[in-house]
DRENKE-730072 format. One record per residue: residue number from 1; x, y, z of N, C-alpha, C, O in turn; residue in three letters. Coordinates in Angstrom, 2 decimals, padded with zeros to 5 digits. Atoms other than C-alpha are relative to their C-alpha. Layout:
# DRENKE-730072
+-----+---------+---------+---------+---------+---------+---------+---------+---------+---------+---------+---------+---------+-----+
:   i :     nc1 :     nc2 :     nc3 :    cac1 :    cac2 :    cac3 :     cc1 :     cc2 :     cc3 :     oc1 :     oc2 :     oc3 :  aa :
+-----+---------+---------+---------+---------+---------+---------+---------+---------+---------+---------+---------+---------+-----+
: NUM :       X :       Y :       Z :       X :       Y :       Z :       X :       Y :       Z :       X :       Y :       Z : ALA :
...
+-----+---------+---------+---------+---------+---------+---------+---------+---------+---------+---------+---------+---------+-----+
# end
This chain:
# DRENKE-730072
+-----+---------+---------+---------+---------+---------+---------+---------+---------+---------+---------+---------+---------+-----+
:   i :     nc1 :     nc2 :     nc3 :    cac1 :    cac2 :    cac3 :     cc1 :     cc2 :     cc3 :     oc1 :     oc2 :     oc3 :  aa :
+-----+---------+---------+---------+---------+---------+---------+---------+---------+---------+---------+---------+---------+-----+
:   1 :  000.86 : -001.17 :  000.00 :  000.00 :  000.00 :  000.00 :  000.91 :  001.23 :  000.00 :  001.92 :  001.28 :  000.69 : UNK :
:   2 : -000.51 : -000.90 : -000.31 :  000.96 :  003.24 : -000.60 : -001.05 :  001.23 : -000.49 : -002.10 :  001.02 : -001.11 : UNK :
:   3 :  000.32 : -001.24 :  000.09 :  000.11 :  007.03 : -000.78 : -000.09 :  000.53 : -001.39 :  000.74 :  000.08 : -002.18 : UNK :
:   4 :  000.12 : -000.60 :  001.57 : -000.57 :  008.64 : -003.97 : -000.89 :  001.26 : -000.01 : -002.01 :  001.23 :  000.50 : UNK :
:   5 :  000.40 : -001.21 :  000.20 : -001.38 :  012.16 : -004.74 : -001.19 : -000.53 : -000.76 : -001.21 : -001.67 : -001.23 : UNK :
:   6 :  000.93 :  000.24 :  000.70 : -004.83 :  012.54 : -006.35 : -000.30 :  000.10 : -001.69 : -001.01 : -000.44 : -002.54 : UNK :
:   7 : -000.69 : -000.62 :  001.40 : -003.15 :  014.62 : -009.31 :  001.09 : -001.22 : -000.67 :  001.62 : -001.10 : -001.77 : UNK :
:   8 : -000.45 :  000.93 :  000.46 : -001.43 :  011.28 : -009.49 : -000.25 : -001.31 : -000.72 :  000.47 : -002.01 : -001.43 : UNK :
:   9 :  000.63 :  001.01 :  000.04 : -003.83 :  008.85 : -009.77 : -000.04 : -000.52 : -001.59 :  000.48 :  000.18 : -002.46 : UNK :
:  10 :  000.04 :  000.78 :  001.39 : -004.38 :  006.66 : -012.98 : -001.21 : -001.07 :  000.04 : -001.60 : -001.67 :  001.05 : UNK :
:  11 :  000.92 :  000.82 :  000.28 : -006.99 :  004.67 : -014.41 :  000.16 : -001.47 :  000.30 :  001.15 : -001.93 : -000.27 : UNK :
:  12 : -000.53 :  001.34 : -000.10 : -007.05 :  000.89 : -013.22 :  000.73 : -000.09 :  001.29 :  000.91 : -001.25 :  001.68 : UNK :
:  13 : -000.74 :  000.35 : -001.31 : -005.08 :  001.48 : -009.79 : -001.48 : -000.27 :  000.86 : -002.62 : -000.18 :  000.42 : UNK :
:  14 :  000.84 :  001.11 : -000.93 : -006.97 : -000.26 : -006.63 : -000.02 :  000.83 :  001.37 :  000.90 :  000.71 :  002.19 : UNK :
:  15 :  000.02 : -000.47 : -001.31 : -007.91 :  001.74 : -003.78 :  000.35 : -001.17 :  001.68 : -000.20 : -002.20 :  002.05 : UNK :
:  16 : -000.19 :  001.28 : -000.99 : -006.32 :  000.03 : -000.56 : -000.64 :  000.17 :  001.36 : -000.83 : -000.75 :  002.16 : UNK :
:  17 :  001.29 : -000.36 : -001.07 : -008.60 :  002.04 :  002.08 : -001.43 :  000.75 : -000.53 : -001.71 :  001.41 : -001.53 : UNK :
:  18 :  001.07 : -001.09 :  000.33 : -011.66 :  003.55 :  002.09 : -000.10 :  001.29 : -000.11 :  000.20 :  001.67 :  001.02 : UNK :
:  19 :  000.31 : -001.42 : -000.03 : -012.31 :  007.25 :  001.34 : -001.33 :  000.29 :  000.61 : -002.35 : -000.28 :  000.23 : UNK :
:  20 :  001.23 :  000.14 :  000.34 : -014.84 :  008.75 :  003.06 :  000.09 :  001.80 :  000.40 :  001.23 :  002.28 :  000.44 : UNK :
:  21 :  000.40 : -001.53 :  000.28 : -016.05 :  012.78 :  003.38 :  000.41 :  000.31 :  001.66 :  000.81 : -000.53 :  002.47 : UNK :
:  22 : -000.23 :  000.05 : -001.34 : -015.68 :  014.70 :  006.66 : -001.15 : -000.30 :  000.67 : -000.95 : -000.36 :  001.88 : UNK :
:  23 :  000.88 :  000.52 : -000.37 : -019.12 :  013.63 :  007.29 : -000.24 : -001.25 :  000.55 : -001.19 : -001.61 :  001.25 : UNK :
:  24 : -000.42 :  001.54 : -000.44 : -017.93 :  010.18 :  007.87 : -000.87 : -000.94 : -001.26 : -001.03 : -002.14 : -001.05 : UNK :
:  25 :  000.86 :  000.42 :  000.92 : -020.21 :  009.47 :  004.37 :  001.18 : -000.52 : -000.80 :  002.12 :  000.26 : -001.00 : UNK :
:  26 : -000.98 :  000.38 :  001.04 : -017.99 :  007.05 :  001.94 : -000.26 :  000.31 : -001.12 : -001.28 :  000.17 : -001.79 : UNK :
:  27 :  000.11 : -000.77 :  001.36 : -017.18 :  008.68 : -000.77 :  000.29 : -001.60 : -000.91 : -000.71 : -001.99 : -001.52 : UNK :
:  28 : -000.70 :  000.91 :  000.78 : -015.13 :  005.40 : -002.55 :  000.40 : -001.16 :  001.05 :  001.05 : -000.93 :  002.07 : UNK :
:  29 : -000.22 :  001.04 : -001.23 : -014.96 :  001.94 : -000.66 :  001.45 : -000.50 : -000.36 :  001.99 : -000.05 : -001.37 : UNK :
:  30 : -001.24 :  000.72 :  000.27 : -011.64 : -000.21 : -000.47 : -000.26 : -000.98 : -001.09 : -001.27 : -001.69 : -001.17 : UNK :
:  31 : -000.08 :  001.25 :  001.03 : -010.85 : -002.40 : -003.38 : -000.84 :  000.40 : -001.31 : -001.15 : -000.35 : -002.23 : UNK :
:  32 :  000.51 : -000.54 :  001.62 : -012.51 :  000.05 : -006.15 :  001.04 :  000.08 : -000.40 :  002.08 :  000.52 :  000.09 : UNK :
:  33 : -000.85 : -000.38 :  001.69 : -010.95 : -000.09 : -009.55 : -000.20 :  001.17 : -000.38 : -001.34 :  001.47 : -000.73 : UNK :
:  34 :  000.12 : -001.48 :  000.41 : -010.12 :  003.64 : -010.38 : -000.75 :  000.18 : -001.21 : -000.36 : -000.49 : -002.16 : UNK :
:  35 :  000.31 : -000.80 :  001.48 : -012.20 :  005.39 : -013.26 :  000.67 :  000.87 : -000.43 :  001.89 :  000.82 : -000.36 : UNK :
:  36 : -000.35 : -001.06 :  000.75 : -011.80 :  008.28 : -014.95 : -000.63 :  000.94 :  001.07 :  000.02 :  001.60 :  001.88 : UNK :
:  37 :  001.01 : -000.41 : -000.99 : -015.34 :  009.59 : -013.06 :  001.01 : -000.25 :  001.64 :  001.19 :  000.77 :  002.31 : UNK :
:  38 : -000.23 :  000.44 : -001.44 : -013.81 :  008.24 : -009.71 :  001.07 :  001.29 :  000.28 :  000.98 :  002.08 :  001.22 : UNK :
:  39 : -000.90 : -001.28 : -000.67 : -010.82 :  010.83 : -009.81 : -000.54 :  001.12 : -000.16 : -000.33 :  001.95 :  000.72 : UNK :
:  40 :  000.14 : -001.33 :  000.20 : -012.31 :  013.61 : -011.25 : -001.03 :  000.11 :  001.04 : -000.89 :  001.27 :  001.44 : UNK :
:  41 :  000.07 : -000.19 : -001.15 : -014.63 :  013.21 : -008.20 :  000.92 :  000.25 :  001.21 :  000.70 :  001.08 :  002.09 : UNK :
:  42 : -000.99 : -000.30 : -001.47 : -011.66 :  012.92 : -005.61 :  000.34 :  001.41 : -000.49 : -000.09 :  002.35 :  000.19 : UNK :
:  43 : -000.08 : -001.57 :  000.64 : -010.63 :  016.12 : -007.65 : -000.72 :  001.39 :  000.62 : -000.34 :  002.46 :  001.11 : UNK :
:  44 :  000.45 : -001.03 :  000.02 : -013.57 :  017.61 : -007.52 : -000.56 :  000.48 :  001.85 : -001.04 :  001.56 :  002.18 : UNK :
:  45 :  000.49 : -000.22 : -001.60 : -014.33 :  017.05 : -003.09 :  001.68 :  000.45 :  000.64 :  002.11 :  000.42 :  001.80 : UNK :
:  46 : -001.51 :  000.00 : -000.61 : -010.64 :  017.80 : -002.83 :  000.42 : -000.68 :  001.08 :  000.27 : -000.38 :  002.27 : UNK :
:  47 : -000.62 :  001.40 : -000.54 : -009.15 :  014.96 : -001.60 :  001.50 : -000.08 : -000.60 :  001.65 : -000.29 : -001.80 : UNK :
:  48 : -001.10 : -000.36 :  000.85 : -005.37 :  015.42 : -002.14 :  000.66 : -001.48 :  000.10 :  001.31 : -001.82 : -000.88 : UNK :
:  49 : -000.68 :  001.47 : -000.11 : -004.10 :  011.71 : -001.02 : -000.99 : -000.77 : -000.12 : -002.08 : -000.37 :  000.29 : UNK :
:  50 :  000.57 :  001.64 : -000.47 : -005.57 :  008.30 : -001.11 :  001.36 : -001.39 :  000.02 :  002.53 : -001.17 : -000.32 : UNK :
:  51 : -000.69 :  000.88 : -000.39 : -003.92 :  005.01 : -000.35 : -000.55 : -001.03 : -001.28 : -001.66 : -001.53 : -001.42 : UNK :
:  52 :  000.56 :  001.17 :  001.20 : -003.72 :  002.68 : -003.75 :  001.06 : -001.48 :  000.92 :  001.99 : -001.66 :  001.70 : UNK :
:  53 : -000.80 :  001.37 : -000.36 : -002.86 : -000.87 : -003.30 :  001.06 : -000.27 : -001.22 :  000.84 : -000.10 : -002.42 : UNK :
:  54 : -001.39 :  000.58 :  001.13 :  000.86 : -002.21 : -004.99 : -000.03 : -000.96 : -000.26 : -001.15 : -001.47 : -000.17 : UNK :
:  55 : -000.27 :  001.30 : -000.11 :  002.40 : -005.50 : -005.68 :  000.76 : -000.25 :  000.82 :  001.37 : -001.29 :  000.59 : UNK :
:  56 : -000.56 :  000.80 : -000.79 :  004.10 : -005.81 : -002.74 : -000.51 : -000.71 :  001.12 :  000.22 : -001.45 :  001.77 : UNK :
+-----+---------+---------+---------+---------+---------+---------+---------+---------+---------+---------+---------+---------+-----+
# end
């Protein structure tokens, strides 16, 4: 697992926690397959990190 900017993100990476709002409302659960839609949401609630899953 690691950290990844949101301006980093890429289509096809694997979220390795959950995102969720400061509401405690999940925005994106663990183990979604990134979209296109999916970042330009984290984008657009400004969300500057998430945690993708690696191969190690």
């Amino acid at each position: 697992m690691r950290a990844v900017s949101v301006e980093d993100l890429k289509t096809g990476m694997i979220l390795a926690r959950t995102i969720v709002n400061p509401d405690m409302v999940v925005v994106l659960s663990e183990n979604t397959l990134l979209t296109k839609a999916h970042i330009t949401r984290l984008t657009f609630l400004n969300i500057p990190v998430v945690y993708i899953k690696d191969e190690y």
